[in-house]
C-alpha positions as CSV (number, residue, x, y, z in Angstrom):
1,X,92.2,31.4,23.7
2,X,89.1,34.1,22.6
3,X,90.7,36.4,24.9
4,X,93.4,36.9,23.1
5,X,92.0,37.6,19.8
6,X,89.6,40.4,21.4
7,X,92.6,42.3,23.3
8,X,94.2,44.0,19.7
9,X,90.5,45.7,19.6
10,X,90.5,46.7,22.8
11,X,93.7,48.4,22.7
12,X,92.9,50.1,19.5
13,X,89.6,51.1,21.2
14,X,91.3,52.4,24.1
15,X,94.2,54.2,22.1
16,X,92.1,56.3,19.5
17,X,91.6,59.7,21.2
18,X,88.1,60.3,19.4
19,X,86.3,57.3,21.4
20,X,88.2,58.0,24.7
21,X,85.7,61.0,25.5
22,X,84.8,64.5,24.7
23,X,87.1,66.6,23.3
24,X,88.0,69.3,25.9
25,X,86.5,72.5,23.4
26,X,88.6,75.8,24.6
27,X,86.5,78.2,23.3
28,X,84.1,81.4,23.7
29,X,81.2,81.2,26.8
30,X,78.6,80.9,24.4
31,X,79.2,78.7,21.4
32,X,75.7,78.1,20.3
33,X,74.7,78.9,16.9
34,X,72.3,81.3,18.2
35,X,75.5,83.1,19.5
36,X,76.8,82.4,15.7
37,X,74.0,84.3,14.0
38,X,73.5,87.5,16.6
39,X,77.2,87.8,15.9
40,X,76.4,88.7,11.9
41,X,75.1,92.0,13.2
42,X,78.5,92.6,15.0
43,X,81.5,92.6,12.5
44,X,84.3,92.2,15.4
45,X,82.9,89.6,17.2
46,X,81.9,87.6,13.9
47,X,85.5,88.2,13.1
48,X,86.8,86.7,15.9
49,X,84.7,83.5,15.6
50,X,85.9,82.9,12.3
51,X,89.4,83.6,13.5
52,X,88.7,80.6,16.4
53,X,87.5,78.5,13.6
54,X,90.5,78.8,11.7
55,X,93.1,78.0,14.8
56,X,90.9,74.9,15.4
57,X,92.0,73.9,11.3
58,X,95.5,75.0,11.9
59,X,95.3,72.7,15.7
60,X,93.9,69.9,13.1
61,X,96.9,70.3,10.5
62,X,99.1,70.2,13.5
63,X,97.5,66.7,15.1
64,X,97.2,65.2,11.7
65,X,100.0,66.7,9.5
66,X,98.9,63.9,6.9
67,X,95.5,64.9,6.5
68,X,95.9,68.5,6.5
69,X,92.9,70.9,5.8
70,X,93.7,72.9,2.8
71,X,94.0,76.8,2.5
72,X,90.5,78.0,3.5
73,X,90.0,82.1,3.0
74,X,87.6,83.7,6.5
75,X,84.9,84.2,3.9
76,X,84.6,80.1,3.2
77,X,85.1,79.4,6.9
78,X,81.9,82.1,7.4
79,X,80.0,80.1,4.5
80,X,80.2,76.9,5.9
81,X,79.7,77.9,9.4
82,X,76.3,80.1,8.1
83,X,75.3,76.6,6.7
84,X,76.2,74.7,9.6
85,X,74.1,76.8,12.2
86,X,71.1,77.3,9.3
87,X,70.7,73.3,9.4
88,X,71.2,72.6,12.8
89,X,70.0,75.9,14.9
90,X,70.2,74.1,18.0
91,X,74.5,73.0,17.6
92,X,77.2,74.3,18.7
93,X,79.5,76.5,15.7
94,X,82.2,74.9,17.6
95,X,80.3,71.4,16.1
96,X,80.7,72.9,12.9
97,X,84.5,73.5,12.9
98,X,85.2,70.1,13.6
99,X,82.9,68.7,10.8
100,X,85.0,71.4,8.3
101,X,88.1,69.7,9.7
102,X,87.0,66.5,8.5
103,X,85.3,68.0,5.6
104,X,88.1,69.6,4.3
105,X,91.2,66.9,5.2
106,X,90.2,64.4,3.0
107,X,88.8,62.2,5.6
108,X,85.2,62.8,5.5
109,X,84.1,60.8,8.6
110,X,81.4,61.3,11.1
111,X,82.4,62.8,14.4
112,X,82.8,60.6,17.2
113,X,82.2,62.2,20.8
């Protein structure tokens, strides 16, 4: 009879995306924050970074249409990736992307990988 009151959980477990594994990250070759920083002293490649970062919010808006990110200008998406990479040198900007999708959704969870 226990069985069948552990099974609901382990469906849920099994069905929510964010404990299933990594998430697959389609990005640059490099997305260290080292690569983050050297790319201040190169305006076209720190513009395309930003520009990732902001097709990763407009992927979340499209996955979770009810907890959309809000309107975020390049400049705010440079800010909290700067503040990202200055407190964690050793992550990955693509790291901080995610935690502005949860940031700014409302949802303000940890990431699970």
């Amino acid at each position: 009879m226990r069985i069948y009151s552990v099974l609901p959980l382990i469906f849920m477990l099994l069905a929510n995306p964010a404990m299933a594994g990594d998430v697959k990250v389609l990005g640059f070759d490099d997305m260290s924050c080292t690569a983050w920083n050297k790319s201040k002293e190169d305006p076209d490649l720190r513009k395309t970074y930003v520009v990732w970062v902001r097709g990763v919010l407009t992927g979340h808006n499209y996955a979770l249409q009810s907890q959309q990110v809000s309107t975020l200008s390049s400049g705010t998406v440079e800010l909290n990736v700067n503040r990202y990479c200055s407190k964690n040198p050793n992550g990955l900007f693509s790291d901080a992307a995610f935690r502005m999708s949860d940031e700014f959704s409302g949802r303000n969870q940890v990431i699970r990988k």
